[in-house]
N, C-alpha and C positions, 0 to 999 in steps of 0.2 A: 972941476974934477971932483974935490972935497963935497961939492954942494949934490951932485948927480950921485955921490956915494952915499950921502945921508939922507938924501931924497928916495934914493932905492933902498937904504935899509930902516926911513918910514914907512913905505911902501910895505915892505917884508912884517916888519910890527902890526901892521895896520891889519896886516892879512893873516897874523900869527892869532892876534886879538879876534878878530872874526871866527876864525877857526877853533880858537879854544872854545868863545863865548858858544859857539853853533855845537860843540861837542859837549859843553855842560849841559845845553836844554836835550841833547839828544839822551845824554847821561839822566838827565831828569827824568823827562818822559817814559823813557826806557824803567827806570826805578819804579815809575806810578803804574806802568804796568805792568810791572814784577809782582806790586802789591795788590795792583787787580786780581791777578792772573791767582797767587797767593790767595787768596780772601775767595776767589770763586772753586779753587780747590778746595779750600777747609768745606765751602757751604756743599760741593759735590759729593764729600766723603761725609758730610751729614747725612746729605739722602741718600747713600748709599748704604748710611749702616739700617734708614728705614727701611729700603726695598724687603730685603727679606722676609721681615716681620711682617710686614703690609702681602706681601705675597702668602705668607702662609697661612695667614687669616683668610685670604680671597680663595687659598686652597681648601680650604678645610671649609669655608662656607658652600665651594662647590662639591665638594667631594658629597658634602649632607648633603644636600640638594640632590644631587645623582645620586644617593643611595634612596631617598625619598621617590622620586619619579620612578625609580628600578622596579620599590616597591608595590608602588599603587601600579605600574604597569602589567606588573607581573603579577598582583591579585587578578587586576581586569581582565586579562589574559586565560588567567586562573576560571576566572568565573563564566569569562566566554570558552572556555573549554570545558567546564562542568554543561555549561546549557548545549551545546554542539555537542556533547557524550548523549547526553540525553535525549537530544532530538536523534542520534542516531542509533538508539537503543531505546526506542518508543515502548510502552506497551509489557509484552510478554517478553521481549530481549535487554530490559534495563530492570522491572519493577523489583521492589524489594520482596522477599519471599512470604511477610507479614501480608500483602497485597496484592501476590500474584495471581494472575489466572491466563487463560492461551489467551491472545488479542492476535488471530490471523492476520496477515496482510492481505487486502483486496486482490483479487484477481490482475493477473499481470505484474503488480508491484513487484519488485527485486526487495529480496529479504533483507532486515537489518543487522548491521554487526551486534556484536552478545558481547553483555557486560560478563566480566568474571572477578574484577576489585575495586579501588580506588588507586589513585596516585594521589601521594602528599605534597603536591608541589608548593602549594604555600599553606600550612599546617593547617588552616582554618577554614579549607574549603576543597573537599574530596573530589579528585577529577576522575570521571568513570573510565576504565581501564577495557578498554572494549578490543575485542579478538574475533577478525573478520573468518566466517566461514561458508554459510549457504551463500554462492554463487562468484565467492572471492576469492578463498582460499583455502590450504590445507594447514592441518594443526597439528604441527613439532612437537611434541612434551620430551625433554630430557630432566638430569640433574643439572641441579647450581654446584660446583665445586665448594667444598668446605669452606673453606678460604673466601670465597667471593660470598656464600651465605654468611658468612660473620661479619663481612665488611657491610653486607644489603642489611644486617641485624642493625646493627650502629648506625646505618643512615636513617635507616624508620625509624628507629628508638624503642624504648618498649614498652610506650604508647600504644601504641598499633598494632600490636603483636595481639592475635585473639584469644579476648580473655577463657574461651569456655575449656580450653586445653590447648595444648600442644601436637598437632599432629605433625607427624615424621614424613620425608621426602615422599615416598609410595602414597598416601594417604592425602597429601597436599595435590600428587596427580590425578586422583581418583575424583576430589573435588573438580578439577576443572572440568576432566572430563563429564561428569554427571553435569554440572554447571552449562558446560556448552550445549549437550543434548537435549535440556529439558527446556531450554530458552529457545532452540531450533526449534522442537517440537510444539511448542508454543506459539511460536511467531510464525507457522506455516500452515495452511489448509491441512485440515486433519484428513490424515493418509498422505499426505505429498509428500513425507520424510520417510522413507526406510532407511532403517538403519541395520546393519550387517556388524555381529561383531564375533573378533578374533582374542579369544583371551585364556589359551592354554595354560596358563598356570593358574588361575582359579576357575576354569573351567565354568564362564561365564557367569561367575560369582561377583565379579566386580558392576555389572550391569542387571543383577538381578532386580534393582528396580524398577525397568523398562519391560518386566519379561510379559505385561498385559500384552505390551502389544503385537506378540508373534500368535494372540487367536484372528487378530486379523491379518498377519500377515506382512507385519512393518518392520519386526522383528525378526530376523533368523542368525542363530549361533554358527559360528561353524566352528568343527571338531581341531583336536591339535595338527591332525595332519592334510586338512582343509586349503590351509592357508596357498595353497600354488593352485587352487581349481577357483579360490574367491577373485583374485587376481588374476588370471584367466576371463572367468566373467566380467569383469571389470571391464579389463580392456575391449572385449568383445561389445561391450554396452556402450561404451565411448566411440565405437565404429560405427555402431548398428544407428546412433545419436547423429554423427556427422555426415553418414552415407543420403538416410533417409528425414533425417528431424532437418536437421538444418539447410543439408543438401545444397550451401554454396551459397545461401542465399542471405544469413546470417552467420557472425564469427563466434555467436556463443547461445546460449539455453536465455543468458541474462538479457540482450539486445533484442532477441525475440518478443520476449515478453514485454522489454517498455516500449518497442517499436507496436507490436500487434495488441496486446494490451490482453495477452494470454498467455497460459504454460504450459506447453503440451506433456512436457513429463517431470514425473516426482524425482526428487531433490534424493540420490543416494549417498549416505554414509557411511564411510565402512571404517570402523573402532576397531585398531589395530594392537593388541597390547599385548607385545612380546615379550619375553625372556632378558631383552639386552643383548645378547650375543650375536656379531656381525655374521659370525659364519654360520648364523642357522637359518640364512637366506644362500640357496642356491643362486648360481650365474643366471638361470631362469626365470626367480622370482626376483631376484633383485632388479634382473632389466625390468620386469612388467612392473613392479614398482617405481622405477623411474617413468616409464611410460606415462603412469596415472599420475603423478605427480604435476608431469610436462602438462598434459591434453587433457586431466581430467575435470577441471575447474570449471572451463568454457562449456563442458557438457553437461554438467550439474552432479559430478562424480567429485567425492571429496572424502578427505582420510582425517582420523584422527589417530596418532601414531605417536606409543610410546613403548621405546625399545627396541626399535628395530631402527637403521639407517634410512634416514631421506634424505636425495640429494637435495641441497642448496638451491635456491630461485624466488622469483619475483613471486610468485606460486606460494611460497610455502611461510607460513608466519611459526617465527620460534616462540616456544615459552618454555622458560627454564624454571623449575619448579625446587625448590629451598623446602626446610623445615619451618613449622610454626605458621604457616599462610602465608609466605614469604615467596614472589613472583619477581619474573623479568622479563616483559614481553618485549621481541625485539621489534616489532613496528613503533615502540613508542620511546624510542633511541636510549633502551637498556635500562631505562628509568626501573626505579622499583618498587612493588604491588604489593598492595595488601588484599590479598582474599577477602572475598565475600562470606560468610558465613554459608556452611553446606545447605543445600535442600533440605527440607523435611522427607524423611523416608518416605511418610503416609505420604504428602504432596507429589513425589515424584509418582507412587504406588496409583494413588487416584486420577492424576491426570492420565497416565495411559492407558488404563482400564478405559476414559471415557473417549479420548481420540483415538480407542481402536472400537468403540462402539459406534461412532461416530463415521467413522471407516468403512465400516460394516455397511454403515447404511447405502455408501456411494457418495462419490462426488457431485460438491453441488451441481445441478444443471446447466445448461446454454443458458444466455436469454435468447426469451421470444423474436426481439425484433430482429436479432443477430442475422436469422435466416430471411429478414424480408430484405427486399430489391432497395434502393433506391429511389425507383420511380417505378410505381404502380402500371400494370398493364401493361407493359411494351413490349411483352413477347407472344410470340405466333405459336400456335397449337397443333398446326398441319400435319409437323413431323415426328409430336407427339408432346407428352408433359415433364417435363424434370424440372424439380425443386427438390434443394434441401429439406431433410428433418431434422438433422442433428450434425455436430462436430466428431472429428476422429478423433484419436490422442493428441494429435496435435493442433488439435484444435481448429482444422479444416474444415468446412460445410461439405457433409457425405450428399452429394446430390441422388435423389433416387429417380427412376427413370417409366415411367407407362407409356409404352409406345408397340411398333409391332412386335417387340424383346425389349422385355418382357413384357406380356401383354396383359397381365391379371395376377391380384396380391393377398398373399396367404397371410394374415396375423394372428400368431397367437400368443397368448401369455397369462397366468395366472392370475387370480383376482387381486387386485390394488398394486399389479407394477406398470400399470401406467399404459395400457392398451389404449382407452381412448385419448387420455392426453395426446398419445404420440398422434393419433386419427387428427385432435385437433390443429397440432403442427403442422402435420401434411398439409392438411385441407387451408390452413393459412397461407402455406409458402407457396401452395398455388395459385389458390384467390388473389395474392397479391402480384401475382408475376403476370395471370390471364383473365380478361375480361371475361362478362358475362358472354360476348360472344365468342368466344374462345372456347369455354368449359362452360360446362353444368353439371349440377351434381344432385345426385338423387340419394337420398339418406334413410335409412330403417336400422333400426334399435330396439333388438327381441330383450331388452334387461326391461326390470319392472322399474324404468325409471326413464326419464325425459334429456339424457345427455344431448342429443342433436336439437331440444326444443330452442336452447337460443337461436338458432339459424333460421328461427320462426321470428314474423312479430309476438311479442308479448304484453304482458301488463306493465310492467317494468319498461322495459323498453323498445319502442316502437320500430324499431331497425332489422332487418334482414339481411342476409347476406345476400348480394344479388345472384348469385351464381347458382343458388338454391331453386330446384321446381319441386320439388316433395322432400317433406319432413314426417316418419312416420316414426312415433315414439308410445311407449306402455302397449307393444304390440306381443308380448310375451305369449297370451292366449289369442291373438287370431295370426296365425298362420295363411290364412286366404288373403294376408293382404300383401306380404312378400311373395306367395303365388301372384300374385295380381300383378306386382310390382316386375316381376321376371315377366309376365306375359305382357306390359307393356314394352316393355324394354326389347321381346322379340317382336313386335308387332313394327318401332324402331327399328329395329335391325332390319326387318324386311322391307321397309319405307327405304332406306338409305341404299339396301340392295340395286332394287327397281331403277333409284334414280341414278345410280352408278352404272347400273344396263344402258339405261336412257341417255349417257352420258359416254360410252364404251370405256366407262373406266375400272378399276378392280380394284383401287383403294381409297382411304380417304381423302389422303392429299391432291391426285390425279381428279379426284372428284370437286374441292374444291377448287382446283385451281380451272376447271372447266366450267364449274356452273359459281363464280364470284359473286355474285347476287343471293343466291340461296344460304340459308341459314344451317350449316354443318358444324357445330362445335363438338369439343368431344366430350364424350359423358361417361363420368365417375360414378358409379353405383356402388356405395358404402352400406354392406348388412353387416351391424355386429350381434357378436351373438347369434351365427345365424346356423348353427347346429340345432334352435331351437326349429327353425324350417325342415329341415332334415331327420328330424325325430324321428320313430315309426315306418310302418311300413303301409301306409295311407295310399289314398290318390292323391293326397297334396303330394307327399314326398316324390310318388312317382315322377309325377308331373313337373315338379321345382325340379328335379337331379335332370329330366331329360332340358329343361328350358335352360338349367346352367350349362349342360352338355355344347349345349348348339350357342350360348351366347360365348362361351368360351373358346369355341374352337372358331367362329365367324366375325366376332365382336371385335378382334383386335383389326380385322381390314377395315372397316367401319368405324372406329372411332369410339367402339364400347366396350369399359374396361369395369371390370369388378374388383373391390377390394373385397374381402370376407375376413373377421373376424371373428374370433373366439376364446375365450378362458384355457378348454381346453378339444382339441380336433382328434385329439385319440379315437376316439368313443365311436366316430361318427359313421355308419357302417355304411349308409349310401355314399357317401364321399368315397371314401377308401373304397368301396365296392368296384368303383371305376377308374382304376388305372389312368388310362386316357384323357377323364376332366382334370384328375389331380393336375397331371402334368402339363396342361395349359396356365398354373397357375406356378408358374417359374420362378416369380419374386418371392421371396421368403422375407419375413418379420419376425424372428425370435425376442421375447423380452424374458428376464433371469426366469428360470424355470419351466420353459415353454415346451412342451413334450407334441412328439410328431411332428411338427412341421419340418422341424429339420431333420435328414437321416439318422438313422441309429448311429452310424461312426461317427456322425455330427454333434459333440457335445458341449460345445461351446457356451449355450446359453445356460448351462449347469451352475457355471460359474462366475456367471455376470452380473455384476453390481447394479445396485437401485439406479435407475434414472437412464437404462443404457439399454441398447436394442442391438440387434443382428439383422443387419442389411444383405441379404443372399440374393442373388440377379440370376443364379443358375443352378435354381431348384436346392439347394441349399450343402451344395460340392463343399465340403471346409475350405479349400482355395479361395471359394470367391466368398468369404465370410468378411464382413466390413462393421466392424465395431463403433457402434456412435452415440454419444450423450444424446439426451432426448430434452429440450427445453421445456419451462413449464406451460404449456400453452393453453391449458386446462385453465387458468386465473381470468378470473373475469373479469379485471381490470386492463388485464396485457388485451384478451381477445375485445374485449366490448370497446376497445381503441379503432382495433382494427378495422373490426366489421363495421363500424358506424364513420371510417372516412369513407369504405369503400359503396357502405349505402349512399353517404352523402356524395359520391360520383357516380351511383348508379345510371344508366340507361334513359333515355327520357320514355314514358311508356312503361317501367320493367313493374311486373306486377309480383306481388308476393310470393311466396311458397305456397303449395298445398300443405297442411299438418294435420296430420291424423294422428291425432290422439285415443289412444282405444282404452285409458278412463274417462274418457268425455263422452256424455249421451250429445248426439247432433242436434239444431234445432234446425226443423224443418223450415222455417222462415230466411232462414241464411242460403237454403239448398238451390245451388243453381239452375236443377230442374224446377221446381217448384219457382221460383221469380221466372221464369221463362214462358208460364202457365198462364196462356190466354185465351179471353171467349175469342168463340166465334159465330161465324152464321153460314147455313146457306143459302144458296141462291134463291130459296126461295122466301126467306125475311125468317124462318121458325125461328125462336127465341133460344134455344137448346143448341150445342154447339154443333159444327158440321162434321168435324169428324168425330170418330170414335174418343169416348172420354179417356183420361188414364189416371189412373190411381197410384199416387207414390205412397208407400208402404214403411219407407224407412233407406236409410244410407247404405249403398252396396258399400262391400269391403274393396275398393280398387281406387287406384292411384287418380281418377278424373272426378270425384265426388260425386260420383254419380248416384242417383236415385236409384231403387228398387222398381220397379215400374209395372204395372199390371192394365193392358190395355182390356176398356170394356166393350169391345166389339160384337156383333150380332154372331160369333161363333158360337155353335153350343158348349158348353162348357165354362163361359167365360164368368164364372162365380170365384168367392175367394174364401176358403175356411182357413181359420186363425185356431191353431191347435197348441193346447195347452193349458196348466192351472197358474198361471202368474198372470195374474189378473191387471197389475200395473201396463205388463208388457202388450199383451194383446189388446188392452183400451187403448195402449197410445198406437197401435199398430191399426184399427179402425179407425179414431181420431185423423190421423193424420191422412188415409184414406178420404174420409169425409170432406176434410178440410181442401184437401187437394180438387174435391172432383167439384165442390163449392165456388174454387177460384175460377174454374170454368165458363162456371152458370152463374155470373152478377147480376144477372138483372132476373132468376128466378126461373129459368128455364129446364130446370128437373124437382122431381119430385124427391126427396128424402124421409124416407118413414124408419125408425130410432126404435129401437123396442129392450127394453131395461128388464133384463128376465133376471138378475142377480145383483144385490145391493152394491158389489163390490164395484160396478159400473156406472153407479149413480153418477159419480164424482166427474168422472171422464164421460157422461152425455152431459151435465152441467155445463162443463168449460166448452161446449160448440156452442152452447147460447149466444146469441150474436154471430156465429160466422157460418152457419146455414141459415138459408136467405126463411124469415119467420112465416111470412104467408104460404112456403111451401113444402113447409117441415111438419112435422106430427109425431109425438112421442108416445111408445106401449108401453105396455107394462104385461106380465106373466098375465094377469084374468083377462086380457083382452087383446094379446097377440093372435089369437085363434082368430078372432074375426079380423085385424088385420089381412093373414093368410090367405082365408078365405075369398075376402073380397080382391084381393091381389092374384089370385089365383084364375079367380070367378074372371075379371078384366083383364087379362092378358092381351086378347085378341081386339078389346076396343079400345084402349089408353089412346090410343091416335099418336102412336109410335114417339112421344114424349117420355124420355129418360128416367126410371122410378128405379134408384137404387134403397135397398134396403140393407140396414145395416142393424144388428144381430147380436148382441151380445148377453154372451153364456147361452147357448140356442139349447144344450144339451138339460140345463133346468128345467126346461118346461116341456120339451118330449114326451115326457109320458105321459101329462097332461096330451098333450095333442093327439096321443096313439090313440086316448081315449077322448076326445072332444067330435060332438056333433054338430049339424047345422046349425044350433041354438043361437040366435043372435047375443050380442055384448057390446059393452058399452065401451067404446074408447078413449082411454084419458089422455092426456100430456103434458105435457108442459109448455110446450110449445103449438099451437092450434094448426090444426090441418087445412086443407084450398077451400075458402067457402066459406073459414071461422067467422064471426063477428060477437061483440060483447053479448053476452049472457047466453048464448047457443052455442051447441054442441054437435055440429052435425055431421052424419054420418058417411063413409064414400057408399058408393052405389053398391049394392048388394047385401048389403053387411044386415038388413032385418029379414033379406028372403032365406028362407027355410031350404038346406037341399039333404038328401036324403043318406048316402053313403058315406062316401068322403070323409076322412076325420082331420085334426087341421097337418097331421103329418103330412097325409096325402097332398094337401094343401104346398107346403115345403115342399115335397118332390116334383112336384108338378113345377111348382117356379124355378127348382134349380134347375131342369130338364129343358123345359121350354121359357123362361122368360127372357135370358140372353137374347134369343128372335127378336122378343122383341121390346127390348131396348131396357128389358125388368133385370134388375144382377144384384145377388145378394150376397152381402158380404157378413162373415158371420163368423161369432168366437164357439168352437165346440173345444169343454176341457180336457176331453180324452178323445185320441183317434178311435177308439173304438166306439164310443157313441156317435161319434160320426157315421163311422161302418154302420152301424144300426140303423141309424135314420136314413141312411138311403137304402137301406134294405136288408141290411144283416149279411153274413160270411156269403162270400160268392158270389153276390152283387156287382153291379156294373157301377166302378165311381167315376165315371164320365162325365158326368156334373159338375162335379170338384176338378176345374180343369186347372187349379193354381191352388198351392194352400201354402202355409204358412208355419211352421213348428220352433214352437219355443222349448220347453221344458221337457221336450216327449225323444225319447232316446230313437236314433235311425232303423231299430228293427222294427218298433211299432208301427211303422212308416211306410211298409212292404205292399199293403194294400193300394199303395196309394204310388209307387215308383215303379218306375217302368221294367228295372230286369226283378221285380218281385223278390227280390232282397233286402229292399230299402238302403236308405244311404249312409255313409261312415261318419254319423253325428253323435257330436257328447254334445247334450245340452251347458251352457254358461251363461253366465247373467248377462243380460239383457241383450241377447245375440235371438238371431232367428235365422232358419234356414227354410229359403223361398224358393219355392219350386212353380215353374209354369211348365205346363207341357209343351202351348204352344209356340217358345223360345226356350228352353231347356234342354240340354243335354243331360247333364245333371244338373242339382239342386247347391245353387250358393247364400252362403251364410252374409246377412244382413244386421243392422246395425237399427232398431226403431226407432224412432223421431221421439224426441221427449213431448210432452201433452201438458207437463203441466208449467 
C-alpha cells in the first residue's frame, strides 16, 4: 500500500519535473522571441523614421522632373502652335506690316483665319492670336470690364504692353477692326470682298482708310438711319445665295468651292459700329440681325459688330477689347492678346486704291480648258451646235446655242475687250466637242491684221485646225472677197437645197439622216469686222446685204449659220436698213461697252467688267440676258495645245485651209489653175494645143483660188489691154500671161513675139528668159516694132493657123511713132532670136523688107486687134492711159470691139466708160497691186483681181 503510494507520488514528481522542465524551455524560448520580436521592432522604427525623408526626396526629385517635362512640353506645344498660327494665317492674313502685301488665295481655296496679336503662353515664343472670319465666322467686339482689364494687365506684365502709346478701349477696337479688314482684303481676289459699313457716330470716320475702295464699288457707307434697309439686303442676299447658288446641292459658299475648286460670289462684309445702346435695334432689325448671324456665315455674309447685340453661337467669335492693346479672344479659351501694332495709314490708303484699280479691271478670267469636253469629238451636229464660252457667277459653263433658234450671231464690242478672244473660245469649245465632219468653219477678218491666220498652216507652226476650209485675213481693202465668200456660201445653200428636194426633206437633220453617206456638216461663217463689207452704198454692198438677207432667213434649215462681228454695229446703215435680216440674227453678244446690239432699254453691257460678255438667245430682251466670264483663249500656248491634238487626229485625207492673205502678192506657180495647165494635141498630131489656149492673168478675189482666166479663142475680140501707169503691176500681169500660155506649148508650138517699147519693162521681159520656149520667141524694141506689126499684119491670113501671141508692153510709147511710120523696112533685134535664127544671122519674117504703100504701123495694130483672134494671132498689151487706148483704136466714138477683155490697174472706173457695157464705167478706186478685169465674153460685170508676182 506504502509502496504503490510512493510509487504514485514518484510518478506525480517525475511528471511535475517534466512539466516544469517543458515550461522553462517554453519560458525560454518564448523570452528569445520576445527579444526577437523586440530587436525587429527597434530595426522597423528605424526605417520607419527613414521612409519619410527618403519619400521626400523621391518627391521633390519628381515634382522637378514633372515641372521639367511640363515645360519643355509646353514650349513644344508653344512652338507647334506658333508654326500652325502661321501656317494658318499664310501670306497677307499673318505677315508683319514691315512686309506685307495682298497674297490672294488661289481660286477655290477657302480663306485663311487673320492674325490680330500674339499670346504669351511661354514668354519666349509669341503664338499668333488668329480670329476666324471670311467663310467661318462673325466678329463680336465689346469691352473688357475694368476689373478683368487690370487683372489681363498683370498677367501680360508690362512687357507687352505697346511701347509707342497707350490707346484707350474705342481705339484698341478700331485697331482690330482695321487689322481684320485689311488682312481679308488682302488674302482675297481683288474685288471678292465688299465691304458695307455702319458707323453713325463717326459717320464713316473710323473706316476712312478703305474709302479708295467705294470708286469701284467694294465699298458702300450707309447713313445713320440705313441700318434696317442694310439688314434687309442682307437677309435678302443670303436667300437669293441658298435659293439659286447653292440650291440644295451644297450646305455652304465654303464647300462649294473646295468641292468645285471655284467661287461663285464675293465674300460680303458688313462693319457694324453702333452706339452701344440695346434699344436702338428695333424688334425688326434685331430679328434680321439674328437671322444673319444664324445663316449668314454658310453664304459668305459676315458681320463685324461693335456695339450693338449679337446673339450667342457657334457662328459668332467674341473679342473683348481692353485698354493699351490688351485682347480676349474667346475661341482661344479667354487666353489674353497682345495687339499687333496698327496698320500704316498710308499702307491701308495704298492697298485700296490698288484692289479697287484692280477691281476695275475685272475678274480674273475662266481657263481655257475648263470649257473643253473630256473626250474630243463625240457629239452629233444634226440638231445643231452648243458649246460653252464662258462661266456665270457661279461659276457654271453658259452654254451657247446655233441651231434653228437661234440661228445666227451678232457680236459686238469695243476695241481691246476681248471680241475675238471670246471668237477664239467658241470656235474651241466647238472644235473640240465636233469633228471635222460635224462642223466646218469659214473665217474672214476685215482688221488690218492676221487674227484667224493661226487656223492656217504657218512658218511657225505647221498645224491647222481641221475643221477650217477658208482663212481669209488683212482683207480690210478687198471687199470682193467677203462678196465671194457670201456667194459661195449661197451657191452651198442652193447645193443642200436641191439635195433636200431630192431627198423630200425640209431640214438638215431629215436630210441627213436620209442621205447617211453624204457629207452634210454644218458650217460657221465667222466675218469680224464686217461692217467693213457693208460700208457704202456700192454694188458690193448691195449685193453682200441681199446674199446675207437670203443666207439668214434660209441658212438656219440647212445648216448655215453666220456669226458677225464688230467694234461697233451703230453705224451700219445697210444692216439696220433691214429690219427683217437684223432679226434672223437673235443671238446677241454684248462685251462692256457694246452699243446697238442690244436694245436701247437693254443696258447691261454699260456696266460690265473686263473679261465678261452678254449672252442674249432672244434678240437681246433683258430677261434672257445671261452674264459670263470669257476665258483667255486668245494665248497661244492654251490654243497652239489645242489645235495641234486636234490636228494630230485630224481625218486621214483632210487637207489644209484656204488662206488668203490680202498683203501677200500670190505666186502663180503655187496656183491651182496654172499646175493644172497642160499641152495638148489634136487629132491631127499639130504641135499647138487643141483647144483654145487660156491665159491666167492673176488670182481672183474668191474663196476657190481661182485664176483670172482669159480664154484665147478665134472670137473676135479675143485680145487683152493692160490699163495703167504702174509699171511693176502690168509686167507681172503680161508675165504671168506669157508664162501660162508657154506651159501650154512645151515642145514650141506657138509663136511669141515681146516687144519692149518702155525701159520700165526691160526687167520683166528679162525674167521670161528661159520659160518661152527660145527658138520661138523674138524680142522688139520701139525702132523696130513697126516692122514687127507690119509683117504680123501682112501674114494673118497665111501663118497656117499656128498660135502667134504678141505681147506689148507700154504699146501707148510708140503710137505716135506708128501714126506716123511707113512701109520702110527695119531691122529687128532681141534678145532672144526668132524661128529660123542661127549664129551670126539675123533673119527676117516674111514681109518685113517688102515695101507697101499706105498703111502706117498703127493701121498695122488695128488690123491685128480686129482680125487676128481668127486667126489664132491675139495681142496682149500694156496701154498707160485708157485714153490712148481710145486713140489707138480710133479716137472718141469708135468701136472698142477689139478690146474684148482689158485689164485696169491704177485708172479710176469713170475713165473706164468707153470701155463697160452701161457706158458709165464701173465703181473702182484703184489700190495697190489690185486690178479689175473685165471680159465681155464671161462678164456681167468687171471683178477685181489680185496679179501674180514676176519677180
Amino acid at each position: 500500500m506504502a509502496d504503490s503510494r510512493s510509487g504514485l507520488a514518484g510518478q506525480i514528481r517525475r511528471t511535475l519535473s517534466y512539466a516544469l522542465g517543458r515550461a522553462r524551455g517554453d519560458l525560454a524560448e518564448a523570452e528569445h522571441e520576445l527579444d526577437t520580436a523586440l530587436a525587429r521592432l527597434d530595426r522597423l522604427a528605424a526605417v520607419a523614421d527613414e521612409v519619410p525623408v527618403r519619400a521626400a526626396r523621391q518627391r521633390d526629385a519628381r515634382l522637378a522632373e514633372i515641372d521639367q517635362m511640363y515645360a519643355n512640353r509646353l514650349a513644344q506645344l508653344t512652338r507647334a502652335a506658333a508654326e500652325a498660327g502661321d501656317r494658318e494665317a499664310p501670306g497677307a492674313a499673318g505677315d508683319g506690316w514691315d512686309e506685307w502685301k495682298p497674297t490672294p488665295a488661289e481660286r477655290g481655296h477657302v480663306a485663311p483665319e487673320l492674325r490680330i496679336g500674339a499670346v504669351r503662353i511661354a514668354r519666349t515664343v509669341p503664338v499668333p492670336a488668329l480670329v476666324p472670319l471670311l467663310d467661318r465666322a462673325h466678329v463680336h467686339l465689346s469691352d473688357l470690364p475694368a476689373a478683368e482689364d487690370a487683372a489681363t494687365a498683370r498677367q501680360i506684365g508690362p512687357g507687352d504692353a505697346d511701347p509707342a502709346h497707350t490707346p484707350g478701349y474705342a481705339e484698341t477696337g478700331d485697331r482690330v477692326v482695321t487689322t481684320l479688314l485689311l488682312r481679308a482684303l488682302g488674302s482675297a481676289p481683288p474685288g471678292q470682298v465688299h465691304i458695307t459699313g455702319y458707323d453713325p457716330e463717326q459717320l464713316g470716320g473710323g473706316l476712312a482708310g478703305f474709302a479708295p475702295l467705294a470708286n469701284a464699288g467694294l465699298l458702300t457707307f450707309v447713313g445713320p438711319g440705313g441700318l434696317s434697309a442694310l439688314l434687309d439686303g442682307l437677309v435678302d442676299h443670303i436667300r437669293r445665295i441658298n435659293e439659286k447658288v447653292l440650291a440644295g446641292a451644297h450646305t455652304s459658299l465654303r464647300e462649294l468651292a473646295e468641292t468645285e475648286g471655284r467661287r461663285p460670289e464675293p465674300w460680303r462684309v458688313a462693319v457694324l459700329l453702333g452706339a452701344g445702346r440695346k434699344d436702338e435695334l428695333t424688334p425688326h432689325e434685331q430679328a434680321q440681325l439674328e437671322r444673319i448671324a444664324r445663316t449668314g456665315v454658310a453664304c459668305g455674309v459676315h458681320l463685324i459688330v461693335r456695339g450693338l447685340p449679337v446673339p450667342s453661337g457657334p457662328s459668332v467669335e467674341r473679342v473683348r477689347t481692353g485698354a493699351n492693346g490688351r485682347v480676349r479672344v474667346g475661341g482661344l479659351g479667354g487666353l489674353p492678346v497682345v495687339l499687333d501694332p496698327p496698320p500704316p495709314p498710308r499702307l491701308v490708303t495704298e492697298t485700296s486704291a490698288a484692289l479697287a484699280r484692280r477691281a476695275a479691271e475685272g475678274p480674273a478670267p475662266v481657263r481655257f480648258g475648263d470649257l473643253l469636253p473630256a473626250e474630243f469629238w463625240r457629239e452629233s451636229s444634226a440638231e445643231g451646235l452648243v458649246a460653252p464660252v464662258g462661266e456665270d457667277a457661279q461659276g457654271r459653263p453658259v452654254p451657247v446655242t446655233l441651231a434653228d433658234y437661234p440661228p445666227h450671231a451678232l457680236i459686238a464690242g469695243p476695241s481691246g475687250t476681248g471680241k475675238t478672244n471670246l471668237i477664239y473660245a467658241w470656235m474651241g469649245a466647238l472644235a473640240a466637242r465636233y469633228s471635222p465632219s460635224e462642223l466646218e468653219f469659214y473665217l474672214l477678218d476685215f482688221k488690218e491684221g492676221v487674227s484667224f491666220a493661226r487656223f492656217a498652216p504657218g512658218r511657225r507652226d505647221p498645224s491647222w485646225l481641221p475643221h477650217v476650209r477658208l482663212v481669209g485675213v488683212n482683207v480690210n481693202t478687198d471687199r470682193e472677197f467677203g462678196l465671194a465668200l457670201l456667194r459661195f456660201l449661197g451657191e452651198e445653200l442652193r447645193r443642200r437645197a436641191d439635195a433636200a428636194k431630192a431627198f423630200d426633206a425640209t431640214k438638215l437633220p431629215e436630210l441627213r439622216a436620209e442621205d447617211p453617206a453624204g457629207h452634210w456638216p454644218r458650217i460657221v461663217a465667222v466675218i469680224d469686222e464686217f461692217q467693213v463689207l457693208l460700208n457704202g452704198r456700192d454694188a458690193v454692198v448691195t449685193e453682200s446685204v441681199n446674199l446675207l438677207d437670203d443666207l439668214a432667213r434660209r441658212g438656219r434649215s440647212q445648216g448655215i449659220h453666220l456669226i458677225l462681228a464688230s467694234q461697233d454695229v451703230s453705224g451700219i446703215e445697210a444692216l439696220w436698213g433691214r429690219p427683217s435680216l437684223v432679226a434672223q440674227f437673235s443671238l446677241r453678244i454684248a462685251l462692256p461697252k457694246a452699243r446697238k446690239v442690244l436694245p436701247e432699254q437693254n443696258t447691261a453691257a454699260d456696266t460690265l467688267p473686263r473679261h465678261h460678255a452678254i449672252v442674249n438667245p432672244d434678240s437681246g430682251v433683258p430677261e434672257a440676258n445671261q452674264i459670263l466670264r470669257v476665258p483667255p483663249a486668245g494665248d497661244r500656248e492654251a490654243w497652239g495645245t489645242l489645235q495641234r491634238e486636234l490636228w494630230t487626229s485630224r481625218p486621214e485625207g483632210s487637207l489644209p485651209p484656204r488662206l488668203f492673205d490680202g498683203d501677200a502678192i500670190p505666186r502663180m506657180e503655187t496656183a491651182p489653175d496654172y499646175l493644172a495647165l497642160a499641152p495638148g494635141a489634136d487629132p491631127a498630131g499639130r504641135r499647138w494645143s487643141a483647144g483654145a489656149p487660156v491665159a491666167l492673168l492673176g488670182e481672183a478675189i474668191d474663196v476657190q483660188a481661182r485664176s483670172a482666166r482669159l480664154v484665147l479663142n478665134r472670137a473676135p475680140g479675143r485680145n487683152l489691154a493692160v490699163l495703167g501707169t504702174r509699171a511693176d503691176e502690168a509686167c507681172a500681169v503680161l508675165n504671168a500671161a506669157a508664162r501660162s500660155l508657154a506651159a501650154q506649148y512645151p515642145d514650141g508650138g506657138a509663136r511669141f513675139s515681146v516687144a519692149v517699147l518702155d525701159s520700165s519693162a526691160a526687167l520683166a521681159v528679162d525674167a521670161l528668159h528661159g520659160v518661152l520656149p527660145p527658138d520661138r520667141t523674138a524680142v522688139y524694141h520701139a525702132d523696130n516694132v513697126t516692122a514687127l506689126l507690119r509683117a504680123t499684119a501682112a501674114g494673118l491670113e497665111d501663118d497656117g493657123g499656128e498660135p502667134h501671141f504678141l505681147l506689148l508692153y507700154a504699146v501707148d510709147a510708140v503710137t505716135p511713132r506708128l501714126a506716123r511710120s511707113g512701109p520702110a523696112p527695119a531691122q529687128r533685134r532681141g534678145i532672144i532670136p526668132p524661128v529660123g535664127a542661127h549664129a551670126g544671122a539675123s533673119p527676117k519674117p516674111a514681109g518685113l523688107d517688102q515695101p507697101a504703100a499706105a498703111p502706117t504701123g498703127l493701121d498695122d495694130l488695128r488690123r491685128i486687134l480686129t482680125a487676128g483672134p481668127e486667126h489664132h494671132t491675139h495681142v496682149l498689151g500694156w496701154w498707160r492711159q485708157p485714153g490712148r487706148l481710145r486713140d489707138d483704136l480710133g479716137g472718141i466714138g469708135s468701136r472698142t470691139d477689139a478690146i474684148g477683155s482689158w485689164l485696169a490697174l491704177d485708172v479710176h472706173g469713170s475713165e473706164l466708160s468707153q470701155f463697160y457695157p452701161d457706158g458709165r464705167g464701173p465703181a473702182w478706186y484703184p489700190r495697190p497691186w489690185r486690178g479689175l478685169f473685165f471680159d465681155r465674153a464671161v462678164h456681167r460685170v468687171a471683178e477685181a483681181i489680185i496679179p501674180y508676182g514676176w519677180t
